[in-house]
Structure formats: structure tokens, C-alpha cells
KOLDRENLUM-639815 format. One line per field, with one value per residue (C-alpha): x, y, z; residue in one letter. Coordinates in Angstrom, 2 decimals. Each point is the difference from the previous one (the first is absolute). Layout:
N
xx: (X/...);
yy: (Y/...);
zz: (Z/...);
res: (A/...);
% end
This chain:
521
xx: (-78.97/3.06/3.70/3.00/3.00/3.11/2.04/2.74/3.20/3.20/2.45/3.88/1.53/3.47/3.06/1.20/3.58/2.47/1.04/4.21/1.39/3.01/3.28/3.33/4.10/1.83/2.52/2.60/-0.47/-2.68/-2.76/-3.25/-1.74/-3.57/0.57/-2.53/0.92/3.74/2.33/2.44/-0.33/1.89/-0.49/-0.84/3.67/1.62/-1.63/1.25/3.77/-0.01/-1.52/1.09/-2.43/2.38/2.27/-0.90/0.51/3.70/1.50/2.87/-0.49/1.36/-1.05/1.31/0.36/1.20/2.13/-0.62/-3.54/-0.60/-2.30/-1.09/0.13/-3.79/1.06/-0.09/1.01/-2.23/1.57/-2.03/0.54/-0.01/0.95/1.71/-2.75/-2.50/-3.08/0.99/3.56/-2.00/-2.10/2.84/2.41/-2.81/-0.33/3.32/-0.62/-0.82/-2.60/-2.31/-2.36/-1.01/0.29/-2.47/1.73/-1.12/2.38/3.19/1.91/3.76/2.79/2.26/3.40/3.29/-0.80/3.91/-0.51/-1.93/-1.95/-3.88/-1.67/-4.31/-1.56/-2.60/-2.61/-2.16/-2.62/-0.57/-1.99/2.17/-1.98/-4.19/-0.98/3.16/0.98/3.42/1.24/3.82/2.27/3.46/2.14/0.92/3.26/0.74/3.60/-0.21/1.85/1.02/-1.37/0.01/-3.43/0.04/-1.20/2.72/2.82/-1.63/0.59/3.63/0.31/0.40/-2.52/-2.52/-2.60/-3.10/-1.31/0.98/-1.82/2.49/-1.72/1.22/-0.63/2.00/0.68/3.23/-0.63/-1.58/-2.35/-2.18/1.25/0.54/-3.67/-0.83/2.68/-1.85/-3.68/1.79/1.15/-3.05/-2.27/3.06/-0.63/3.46/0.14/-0.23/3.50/3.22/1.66/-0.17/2.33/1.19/0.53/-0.28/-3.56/-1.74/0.40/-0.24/-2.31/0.62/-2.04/-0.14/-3.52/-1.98/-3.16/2.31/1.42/-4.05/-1.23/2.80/-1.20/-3.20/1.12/1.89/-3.29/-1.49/2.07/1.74/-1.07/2.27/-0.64/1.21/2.04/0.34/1.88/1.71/3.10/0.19/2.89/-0.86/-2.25/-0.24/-1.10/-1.33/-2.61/-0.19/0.93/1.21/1.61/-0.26/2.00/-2.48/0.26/-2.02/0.50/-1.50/0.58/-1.65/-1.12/3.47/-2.25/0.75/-1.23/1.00/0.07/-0.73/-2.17/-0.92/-3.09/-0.88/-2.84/-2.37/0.57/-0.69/-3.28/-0.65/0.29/-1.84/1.41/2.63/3.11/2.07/3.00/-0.43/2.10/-0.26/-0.75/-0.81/1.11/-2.38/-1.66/-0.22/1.82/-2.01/0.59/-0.44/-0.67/1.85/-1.99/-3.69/0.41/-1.51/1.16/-0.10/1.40/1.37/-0.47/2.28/-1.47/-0.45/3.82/1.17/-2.45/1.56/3.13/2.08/2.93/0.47/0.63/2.61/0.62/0.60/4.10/-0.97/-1.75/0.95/0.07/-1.89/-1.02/-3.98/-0.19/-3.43/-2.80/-4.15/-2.47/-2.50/-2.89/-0.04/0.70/0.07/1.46/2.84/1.04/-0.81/-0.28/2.56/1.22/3.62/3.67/2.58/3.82/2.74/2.38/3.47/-1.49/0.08/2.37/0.81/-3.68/-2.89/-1.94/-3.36/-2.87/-3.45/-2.00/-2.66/0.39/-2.16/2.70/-1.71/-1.15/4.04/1.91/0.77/2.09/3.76/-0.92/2.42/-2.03/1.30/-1.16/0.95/0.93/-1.72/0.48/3.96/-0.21/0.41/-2.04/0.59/-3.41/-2.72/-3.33/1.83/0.68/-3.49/-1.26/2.46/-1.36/-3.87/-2.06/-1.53/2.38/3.06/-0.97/-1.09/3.85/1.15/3.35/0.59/-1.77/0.39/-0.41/1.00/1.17/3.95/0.98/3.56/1.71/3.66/1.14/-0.40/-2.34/0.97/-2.04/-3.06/-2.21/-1.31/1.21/-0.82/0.49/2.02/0.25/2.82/1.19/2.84/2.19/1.62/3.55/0.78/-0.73/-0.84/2.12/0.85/-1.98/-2.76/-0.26/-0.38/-2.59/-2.28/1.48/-1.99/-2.75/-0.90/0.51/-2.57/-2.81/0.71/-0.99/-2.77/-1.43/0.10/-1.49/-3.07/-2.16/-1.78/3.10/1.10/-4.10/1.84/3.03/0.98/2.25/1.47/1.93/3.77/2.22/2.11/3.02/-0.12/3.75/-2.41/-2.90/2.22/1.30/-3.38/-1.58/3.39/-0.29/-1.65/-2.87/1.57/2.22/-3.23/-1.84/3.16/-0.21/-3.28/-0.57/-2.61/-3.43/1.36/-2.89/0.88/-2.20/-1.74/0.77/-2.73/-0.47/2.90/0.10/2.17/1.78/-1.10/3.93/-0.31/-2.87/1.89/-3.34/0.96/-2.08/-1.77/1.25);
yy: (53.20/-1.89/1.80/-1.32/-1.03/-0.49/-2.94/-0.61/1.17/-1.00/2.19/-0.49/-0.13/2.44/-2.09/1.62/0.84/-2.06/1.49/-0.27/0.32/2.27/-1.06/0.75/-1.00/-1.48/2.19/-2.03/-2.34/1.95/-3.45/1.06/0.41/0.34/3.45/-0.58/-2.93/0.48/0.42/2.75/0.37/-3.60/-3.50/-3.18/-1.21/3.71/-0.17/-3.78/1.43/3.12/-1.01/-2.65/-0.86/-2.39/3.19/-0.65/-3.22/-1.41/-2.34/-1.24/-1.18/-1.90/-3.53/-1.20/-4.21/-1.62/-2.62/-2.62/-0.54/1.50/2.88/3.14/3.16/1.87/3.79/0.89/-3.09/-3.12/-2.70/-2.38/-3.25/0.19/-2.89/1.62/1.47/-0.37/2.27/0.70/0.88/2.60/1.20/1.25/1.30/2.08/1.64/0.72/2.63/3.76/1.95/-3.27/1.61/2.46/-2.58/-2.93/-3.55/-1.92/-2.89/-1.09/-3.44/-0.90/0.26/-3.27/0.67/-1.81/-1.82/1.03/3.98/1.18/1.80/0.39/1.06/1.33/0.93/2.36/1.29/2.95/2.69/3.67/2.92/2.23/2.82/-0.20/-2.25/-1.15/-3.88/-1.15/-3.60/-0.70/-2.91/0.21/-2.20/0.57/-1.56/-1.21/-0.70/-2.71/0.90/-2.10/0.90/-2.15/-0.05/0.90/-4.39/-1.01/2.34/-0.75/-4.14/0.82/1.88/-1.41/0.66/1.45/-2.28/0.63/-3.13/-3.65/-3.42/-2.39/-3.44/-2.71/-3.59/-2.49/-2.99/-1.88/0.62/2.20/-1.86/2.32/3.40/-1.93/-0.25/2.99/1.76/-1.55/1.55/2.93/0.21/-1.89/3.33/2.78/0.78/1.05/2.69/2.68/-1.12/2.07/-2.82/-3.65/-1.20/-3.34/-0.95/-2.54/-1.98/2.48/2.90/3.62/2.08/3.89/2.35/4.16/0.32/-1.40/-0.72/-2.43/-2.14/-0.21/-1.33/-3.15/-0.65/0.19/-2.41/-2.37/-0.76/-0.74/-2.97/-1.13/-0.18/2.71/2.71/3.40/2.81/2.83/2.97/3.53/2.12/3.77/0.88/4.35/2.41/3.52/2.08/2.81/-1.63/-3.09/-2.31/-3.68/-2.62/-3.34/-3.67/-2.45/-4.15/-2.82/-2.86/-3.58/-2.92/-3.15/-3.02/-2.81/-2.90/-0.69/-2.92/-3.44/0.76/-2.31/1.86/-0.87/1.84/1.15/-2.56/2.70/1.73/-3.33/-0.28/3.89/-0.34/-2.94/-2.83/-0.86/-2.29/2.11/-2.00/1.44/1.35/3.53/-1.10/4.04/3.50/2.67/2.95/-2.87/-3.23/-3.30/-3.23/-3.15/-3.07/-3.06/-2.85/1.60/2.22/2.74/3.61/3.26/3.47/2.23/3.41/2.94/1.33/-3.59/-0.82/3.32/-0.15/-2.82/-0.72/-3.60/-1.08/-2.93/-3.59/-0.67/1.74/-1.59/0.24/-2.82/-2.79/-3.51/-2.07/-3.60/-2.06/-1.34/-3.57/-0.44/2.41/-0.44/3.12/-0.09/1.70/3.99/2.38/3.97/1.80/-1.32/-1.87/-3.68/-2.09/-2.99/-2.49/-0.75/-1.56/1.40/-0.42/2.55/0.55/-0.74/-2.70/-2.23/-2.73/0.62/-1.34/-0.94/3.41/0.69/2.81/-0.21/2.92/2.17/2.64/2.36/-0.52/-3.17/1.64/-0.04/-2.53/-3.14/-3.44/1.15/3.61/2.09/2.54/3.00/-0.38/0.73/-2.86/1.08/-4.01/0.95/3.63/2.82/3.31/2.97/1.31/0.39/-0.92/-3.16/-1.34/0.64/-2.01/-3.05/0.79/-0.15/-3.10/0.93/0.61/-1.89/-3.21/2.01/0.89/-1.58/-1.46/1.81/2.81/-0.04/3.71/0.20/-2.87/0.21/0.19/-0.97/2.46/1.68/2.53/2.55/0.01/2.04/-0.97/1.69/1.59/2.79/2.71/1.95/4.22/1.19/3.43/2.30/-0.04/1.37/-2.53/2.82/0.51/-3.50/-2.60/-3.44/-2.73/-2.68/-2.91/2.58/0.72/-3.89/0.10/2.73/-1.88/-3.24/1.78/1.44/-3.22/-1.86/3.08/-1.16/-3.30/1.10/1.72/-2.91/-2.43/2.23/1.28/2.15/2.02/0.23/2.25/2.42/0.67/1.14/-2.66/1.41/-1.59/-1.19/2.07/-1.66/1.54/-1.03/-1.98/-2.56/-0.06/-1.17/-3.04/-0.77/-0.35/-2.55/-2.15/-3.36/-1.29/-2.59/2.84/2.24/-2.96/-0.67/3.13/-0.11/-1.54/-3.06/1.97/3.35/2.77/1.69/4.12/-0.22/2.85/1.09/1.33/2.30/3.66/1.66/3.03/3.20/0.42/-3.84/0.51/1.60/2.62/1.67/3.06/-0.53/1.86);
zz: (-68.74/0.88/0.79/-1.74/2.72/-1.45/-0.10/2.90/-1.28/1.41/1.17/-1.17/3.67/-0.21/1.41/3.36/0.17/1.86/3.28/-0.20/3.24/-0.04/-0.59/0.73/-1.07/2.84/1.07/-0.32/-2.81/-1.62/-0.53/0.51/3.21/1.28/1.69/2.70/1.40/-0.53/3.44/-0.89/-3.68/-0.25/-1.86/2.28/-1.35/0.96/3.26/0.85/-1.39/2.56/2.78/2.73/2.30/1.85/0.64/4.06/0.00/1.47/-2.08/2.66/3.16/2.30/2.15/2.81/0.84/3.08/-1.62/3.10/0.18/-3.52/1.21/-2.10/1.95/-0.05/1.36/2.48/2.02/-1.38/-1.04/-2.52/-1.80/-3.53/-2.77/-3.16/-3.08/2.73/0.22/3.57/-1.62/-2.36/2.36/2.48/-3.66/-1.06/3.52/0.05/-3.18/1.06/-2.45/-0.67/1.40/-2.45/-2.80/-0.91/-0.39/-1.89/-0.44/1.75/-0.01/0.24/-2.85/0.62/1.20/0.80/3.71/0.61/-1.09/3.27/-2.21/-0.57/-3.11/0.10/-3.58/0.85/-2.20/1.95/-1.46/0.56/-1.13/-2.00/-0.91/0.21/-2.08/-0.60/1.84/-0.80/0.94/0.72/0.30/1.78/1.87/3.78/1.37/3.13/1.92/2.46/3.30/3.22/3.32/3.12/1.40/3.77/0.86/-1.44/1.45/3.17/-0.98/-0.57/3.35/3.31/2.82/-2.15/0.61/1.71/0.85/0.42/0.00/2.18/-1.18/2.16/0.77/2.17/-1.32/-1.10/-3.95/-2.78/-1.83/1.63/-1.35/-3.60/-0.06/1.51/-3.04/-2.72/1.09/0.57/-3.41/-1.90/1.91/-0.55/3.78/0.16/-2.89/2.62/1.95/-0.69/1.75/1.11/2.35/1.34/3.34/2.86/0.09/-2.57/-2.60/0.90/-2.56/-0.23/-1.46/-0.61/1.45/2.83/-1.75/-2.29/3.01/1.12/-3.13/0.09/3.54/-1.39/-2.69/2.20/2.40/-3.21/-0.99/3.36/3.63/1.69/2.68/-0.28/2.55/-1.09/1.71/-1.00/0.61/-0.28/-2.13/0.16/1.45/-0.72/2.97/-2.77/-1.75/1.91/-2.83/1.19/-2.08/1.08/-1.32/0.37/0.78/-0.55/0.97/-1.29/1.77/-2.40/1.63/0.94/-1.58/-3.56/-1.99/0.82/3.34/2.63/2.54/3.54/0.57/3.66/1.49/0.60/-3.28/-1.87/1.47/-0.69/-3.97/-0.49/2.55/-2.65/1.19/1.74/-1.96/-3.81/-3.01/-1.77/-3.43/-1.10/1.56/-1.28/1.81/2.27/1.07/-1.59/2.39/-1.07/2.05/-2.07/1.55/-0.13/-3.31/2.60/-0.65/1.91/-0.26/2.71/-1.31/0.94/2.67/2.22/-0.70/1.51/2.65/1.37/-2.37/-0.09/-2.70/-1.83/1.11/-2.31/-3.90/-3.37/0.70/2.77/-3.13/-0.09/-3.11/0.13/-2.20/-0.60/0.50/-0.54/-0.07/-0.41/-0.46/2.80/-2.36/1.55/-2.06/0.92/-3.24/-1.82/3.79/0.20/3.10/0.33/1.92/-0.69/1.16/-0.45/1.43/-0.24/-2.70/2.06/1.08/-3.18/0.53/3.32/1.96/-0.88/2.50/-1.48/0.69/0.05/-0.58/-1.68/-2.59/-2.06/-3.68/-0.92/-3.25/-0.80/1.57/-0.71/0.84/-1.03/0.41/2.30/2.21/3.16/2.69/3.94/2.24/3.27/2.10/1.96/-0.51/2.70/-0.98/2.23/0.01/2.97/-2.37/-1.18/3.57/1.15/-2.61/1.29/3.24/-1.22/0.76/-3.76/-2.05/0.97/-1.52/-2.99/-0.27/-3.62/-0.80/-3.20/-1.80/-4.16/-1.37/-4.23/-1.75/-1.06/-3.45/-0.52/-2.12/-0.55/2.57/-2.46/-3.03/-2.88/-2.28/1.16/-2.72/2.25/2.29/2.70/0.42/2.37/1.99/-0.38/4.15/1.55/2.22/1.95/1.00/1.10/-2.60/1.26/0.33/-2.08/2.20/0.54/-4.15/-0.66/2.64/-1.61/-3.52/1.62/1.41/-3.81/-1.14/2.36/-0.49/-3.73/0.45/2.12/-2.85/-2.44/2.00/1.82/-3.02/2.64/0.38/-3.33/-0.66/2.67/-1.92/-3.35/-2.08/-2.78/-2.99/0.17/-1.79/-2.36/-2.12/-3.76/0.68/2.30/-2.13/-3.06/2.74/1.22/-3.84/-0.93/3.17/-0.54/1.69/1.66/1.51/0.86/1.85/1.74/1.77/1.51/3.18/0.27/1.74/0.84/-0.50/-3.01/-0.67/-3.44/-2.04/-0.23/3.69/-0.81/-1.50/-1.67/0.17/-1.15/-1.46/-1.47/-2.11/-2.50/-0.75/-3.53/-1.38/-3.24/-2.61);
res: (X/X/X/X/X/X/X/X/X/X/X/X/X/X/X/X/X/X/X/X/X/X/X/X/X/X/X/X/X/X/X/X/X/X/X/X/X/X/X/X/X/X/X/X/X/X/X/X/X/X/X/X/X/X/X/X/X/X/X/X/X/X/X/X/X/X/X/X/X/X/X/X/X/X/X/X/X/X/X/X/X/X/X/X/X/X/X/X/X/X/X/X/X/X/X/X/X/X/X/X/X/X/X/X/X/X/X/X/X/X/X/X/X/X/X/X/X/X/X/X/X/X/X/X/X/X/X/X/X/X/X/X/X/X/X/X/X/X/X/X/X/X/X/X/X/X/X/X/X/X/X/X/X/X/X/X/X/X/X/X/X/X/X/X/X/X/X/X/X/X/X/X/X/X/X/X/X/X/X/X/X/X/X/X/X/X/X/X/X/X/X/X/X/X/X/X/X/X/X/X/X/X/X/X/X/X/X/X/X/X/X/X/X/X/X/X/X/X/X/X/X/X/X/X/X/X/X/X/X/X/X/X/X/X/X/X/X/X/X/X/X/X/X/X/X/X/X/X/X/X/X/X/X/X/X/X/X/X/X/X/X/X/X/X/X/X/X/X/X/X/X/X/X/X/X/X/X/X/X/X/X/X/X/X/X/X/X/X/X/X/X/X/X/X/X/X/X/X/X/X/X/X/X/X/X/X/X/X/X/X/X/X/X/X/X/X/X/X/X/X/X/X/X/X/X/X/X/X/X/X/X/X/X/X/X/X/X/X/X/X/X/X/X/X/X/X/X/X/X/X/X/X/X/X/X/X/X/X/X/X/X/X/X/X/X/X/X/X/X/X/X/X/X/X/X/X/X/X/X/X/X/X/X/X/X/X/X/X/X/X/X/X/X/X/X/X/X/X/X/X/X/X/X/X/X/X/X/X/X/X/X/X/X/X/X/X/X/X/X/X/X/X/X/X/X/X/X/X/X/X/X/X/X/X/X/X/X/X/X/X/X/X/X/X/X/X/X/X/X/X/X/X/X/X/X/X/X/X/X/X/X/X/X/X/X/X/X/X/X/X/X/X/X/X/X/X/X/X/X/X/X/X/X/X/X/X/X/X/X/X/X/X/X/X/X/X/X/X/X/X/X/X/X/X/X/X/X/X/X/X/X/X/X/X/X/X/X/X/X/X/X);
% end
């Protein structure tokens, strides 16, 4: 028997209702709302129109500038560099504003303003929760006056006796050509950004500074770069018996070595043999950390560091003020070479004495890369010559080294030129020093006038000591330029001298103010 199932039959499914969620009229413009998510029975727009979430926030403030070293004032007493539209600029404006705090930021940047209107616009955009739920995002601008305020370095620069410590640099010798080298790594390392003055007086400069940690890093800085020793020593200005507080001024004193290059030195005997049996009879061709001898007739050299000159100290035979001009006869390399010196063998006969005898010299010399017949060279005449020092008359009186003795001693060929050359493409920085009460003299300003000129010259010829410096392009006003582009060639040629070292411009930088740096727009 078999049961009869009936056929599947589908179902029609009902369609469910939709679940509305409940809705509301905005209070105050009547749109509709979704009532449970809505933050006091207002519209998104209605709720951006009546509330502020910036109503915390200042919108003036002030900031304060020191308008000599161009300082911004960080509260409470911090002073920090800042360049205009900087992020370091930002950073300190948006400090500055009370209630940030509570508020997200989420952008900030500058609004340009006149340079001239000491004023300082911020556009700042910032989010908050309104009501729950509810996240409203603002944008406002923030303005801010600029003010002047003297930061306490630089009233202390304009005030007398506020310093705290000084760096008396001193060295004595009859010129500067020291101290105009010593100025230029000074200013190519900013060692002296931390002086509130620089003042000049008789065989050195005086350095002040507000702090004592200040005057030890130059010290620091000057044994770096120049053999000196140090003193240092301290004054008490006030003490207060209640809390035992003590102010002291303190000194230091740097005494640099009286051997500058081009010297002729007479070395002590025993100290010759000490640093490497050199002849005791040699020229500085190099002051560094320490003094570099050379020995003209051997190409030998040696170096007395810092500590061996001061242990037993001796000055200078005679200094470059003390040259002779000759002229080279004849001259014939030798074949040893040591650097960029080459060993010769030359004669030579002295400049006034052209015309008037016929008195030559014999003698060696380490500038055979660079002479030749014609050539004029400096040198110091030693044969008739009285020196007033105790290490050169023991080496008269020394069965070795008397006969050793030469005639003459050539140190940098000459290069005739004009007294004064204008027409240099380069220049040197100089530092900002105060010349005191008294200023100098006339003969004393056309000695310091001469001395600039001959550390000039110095740098031009000795390619060593123009990698120590930093040369820098001439200046030229647009009047000059315009005469320099319509002068012939004939004229341009006519003002350079014949074998004078020229600097290729290409070893000299420019200006940060020269560049002429433009923004793109």
C-alpha cells in the first residue's frame, strides 16, 4: 500500500516592516533631525552657528624682541633665536595662547604681514567635542603685537663693568700680522659670538664675556690653533656673610709664542740636538699649535711644541721688519725636495747695490722651485750684523757651528707691486673692536695700515694660509661695475702686475646677503 506525500509548497514570505528611527524638527530652523543622536534638539548647521568652541582661546597677545641681537623672549626668562615664519617662531606664538589646552589643533601657519607693522598674524583651525557625539572643527585667526625688550646680555654689553670674565691675549712683537691671523680663525669658527666686548690695546686684544665658562671655552679655542700658555686668576667683587654667596671677576691671561713666520731663529745648541740635531741657525716657515723650523741649507725641519718653548723660552734673531732686498744672479736646483721647498744653490747680490759694486753672495736656499735669474727675493743679511742675543753668540763661539754661519739667508721671493693694491677681487672680515679712549696716532695708524697690507700679501702668495682663512668676494657698487665692463683690454692688462699671485674665484664664497636668495612664488 503506498501513502501519498504531498508536493513541497512554497510559502509567500510577508515583507518585514522598516524600522524608522524617530525623528524630530530642529528647534530652531525646524529641518529634520534624528532625535537620538541629536545634541540639544539642534541641526549640525544650528549647532556650528551657536556654539564657539574657540570661546577660551585668546586671540591677542603680546611678544617681546630684543632689537640688538634679534632675540624672542620664551617666559619666563629664555631668550631664543628665531628667523621670521619659522617653526621655532610658531612653536613659541602658539605657547603664548591660554585655553589651547582644552582644544585639539589641528593646523596653524603664518598670515603674511607688513615687515614694518610689528605685527604677527596665526590662522588656526582646532577641534572640540561639542555635545556627545557631536565634534565641531573651527578656524580663527590669532594676532600678535610685536614689542621691544632689551634682553638682560645685551644691557649688560652696553654697561660698564659688567663683565665677568676676560681673555687678555697678548704677544710681543713689533707688529700684528699675528692677531690679523689669529682675527680671521676667530671669525671663520665664530669663537667670539659669546663676547659683549672686544677691546684694543697695547701688544694684544682684551676679550670680555658675561660668564666664566665662555672666557674658558676661547682659551680652550686659542690652544687649539696657536701655541700660548694660560694664567688665570680671580677677584672677589661681594660676599654676603648670610648665605655665604661670593662673586668673583675672573682673568685670563694668554701669552702666544714672540716667533712669527719669517723669523730668523737662533735655536739654543742643546735644544737643536734635543728635536732632532737640526741647525741651530733656521727660519719659522709655519706657527701652528707649534712653531715649524726650517733649516734652508739641509731642507731639515723640526717643531718645538708649546710646552719645550716655555720650558726653556728664547725670541727671535731678527723679524720680517729687518728683510733685505737682493737680487738672484744665478741659481741651480741641487735635486732635494721636501714638499713644495726645493734645494738650491744660488748668487745673489743686494738690491742697493746695483750700480754702485759689483758685492756678491753665495749661498743655499730651499725656494729653488720659484726663483729665478732676474727674480728679486727677502732675505736677511747676517755677514756685518750685530744681534743682541746670548744663543746667537754661542754659536760664533762654537768650534761647529761657526763656520756653518751663512752670509745671507733668502726667506719668500719679492713681488714688486704698488704700495697699495685696490684692485683686489677678495676681502677679508673684520671684528667689530673698540680702540678705547685714546685713538692712535697718525704714524702708528699707517703702521697697522702697512701691517694689514703685508698679512695681505702674505695671503696671496702662501696657498697654505689662504685653506686657514675665509676669502670672500669684493664688493663692487653698480657705478664701478658699469666702468669696469667699458674699459678696454689694453687698459685691464695694464693694470696687472707681471707675476704677482692673483686668488681664483673660485676659492672665494659669497655672502649669505650677496646671494640675492628669492622665495618661489
Amino acid at each position: 500500500m503506498s501513502m501519498e506525500v504531498d508536493a513541497p509548497i512554497s510559502l509567500p514570505q510577508r515583507p518585514l516592516l522598516s524600522q524608522n528611527n524617530a525623528t524630530i524638527l530642529c528647534c530652531n530652523c525646524g529641518a529634520p533631525i534624528d532625535g537620538t543622536s541629536s545634541a540639544g534638539a539642534l541641526c549640525y548647521d544650528c549647532v556650528k552657528l551657536t556654539v564657539d568652541i574657540s570661546e577660551g582661546v585668546q586671540r591677542e597677545a603680546t611678544l617681546h624682541i630684543c632689537r640688538d641681537c634679534e632675540r624672542w623672549l620664551q617666559p619666563p626668562a629664555h631668550w631664543i633665536t628665531a628667523a621670521p615664519e619659522s617653526r621655532e617662531l610658531l612653536a613659541l606664538c602658539l605657547r603664548k595662547l591660554r585655553g589651547l589646552a582644552k582644544v585639539r589643533i589641528i593646523d596653524a601657519s603664518f598670515i603674511w604681514t607688513e615687515p614694518h607693522s610689528r605685527r604677527i598674524k596665526v590662522k588656526l583651525t582646532i577641534q572640540q567635542e561639542a555635545f556627545q557625539g557631536t565634534i565641531l572643527q573651527q578656524t580663527f585667526e590669532v594676532e600678535y603685537v610685536v614689542a621691544y625688550h632689551q634682553c638682560p646680555d645685551c644691557a649688560k654689553s652696553f654697561t660698564a663693568n659688567t663683565w665677568r670674565a676676560v681673555v687678555q691675549v697678548r704677544q710681543k712683537v713689533p707688529h700684528k700680522r699675528t692677531f690679523l691671523y689669529l682675527e680671521q680663525l676667530i671669525l671663520k669658527h665664530s669663537a667670539h659670538k659669546d663676547t659683549i666686548n672686544i677691546k684694543e690695546v697695547k701688544d694684544g686684544l682684551d676679550f670680555y664675556y658675561s660668564a666664566r665658562n665662555h672666557a674658558e671655552k676661547f682659551v680652550d679655542f686659542l690652544t687649539s690653533v696657536a701655541p700660548v700658555r694660560s694664567k688665570k686668576s680671580q677677584e672677589l667683587i661681594s660676599h654676603d656673610i648670610h648665605t655665604s654667596t661670593k662673586s668673583y671677576k675672573f682673568s685670563f691671561s694668554c701669552e702666544l709664542v714672540p716667533i712669527c713666520k719669517d723669523d730668523l731663529v737662533a735655536l739654543p745648541i742643546k735644544l737643536a740636538k734635543q728635536i732632532g740635531n737640526i741647525s741651530p741657525l733656521t727660519i719659522c716657515y709655519r706657527v701652528g699649535t707649534a712653531i715649524n723650523l726650517l733649516d734652508p741649507t739641509t731642507l731639515q725641519t723640526a717643531d718645538v711644541s708649546t710646552p719645550i718653548y716655555w720650558r726653556s723660552p728664547f725670541t727671535s734673531l731678527a723679524d720680517v721688519q729687518e728683510l733685505v732686498e737682493f737680487v738672484v744672479m744665478d741659481i741651480e736646483p741641487l735635486g732635494p725636495e721636501k714638499g713644495h721647498f726645493v734645494l738650491a744653490e744660488a748668487t745673489v747680490a743686494r738690491a742697493s747695490d746695483l750700480g754702485v759694486n759689483d758685492k756678491t753672495f753665495y749661498t743655499r736656499t730651499h725656494l729653488g722651485g720659484v726663483l729665478h735669474p732676474g727674480d728679486s727675493v727677502m732675505g736677511y743679511h747676517l755677514s756685518g750684523t750685530n744681534f743682541n742675543s746670548p744663543q746667537f753668540e754661542a754659536l760664533e763661539d762654537s768650534n761647529a757651528h761657526a763656520s756653518a754661519i751663512p752670509d745671507v739667508i733668502l726667506v719668500k721671493k719679492f713681488y714688486a707691486r704698488k704700495r697699495k693694491n685696490h684692485n683686489r677681487n677678495w676681502r677679508l672680515k673684520r671684528m667689530n673692536k673698540d680702540e678705547g679712549e685714546m685713538l692712535p696716532k697718525k704714524t702708528d695708524q699707517e703702521k697697522m695700515e702697512m701691517d694689514y697690507e703685508m698679512f695681505l700679501r702674505d695671503v696671496e702668495e702662501d696657498k697654505e694660509l689662504r685653506n686657514t682663512v675665509a676669502l670672500y668676494k669684493q664688493r663692487m657698487d653698480k657705478s664701478k661695475m658699469d666702468g669696469i665692463e667699458t674699459q678696454s683690454t689694453a687698459e685691464t692688462e695694464a693694470t696687472d702686475v707681471e707675476g704677482v699671485p692673483r686668488i681664483d674665484m673660485s676659492e672665494l664664497l659669497d655672502e649669505f646677503e650677496d646671494l640675492n636668495v628669492e622665495d618661489e612664488k
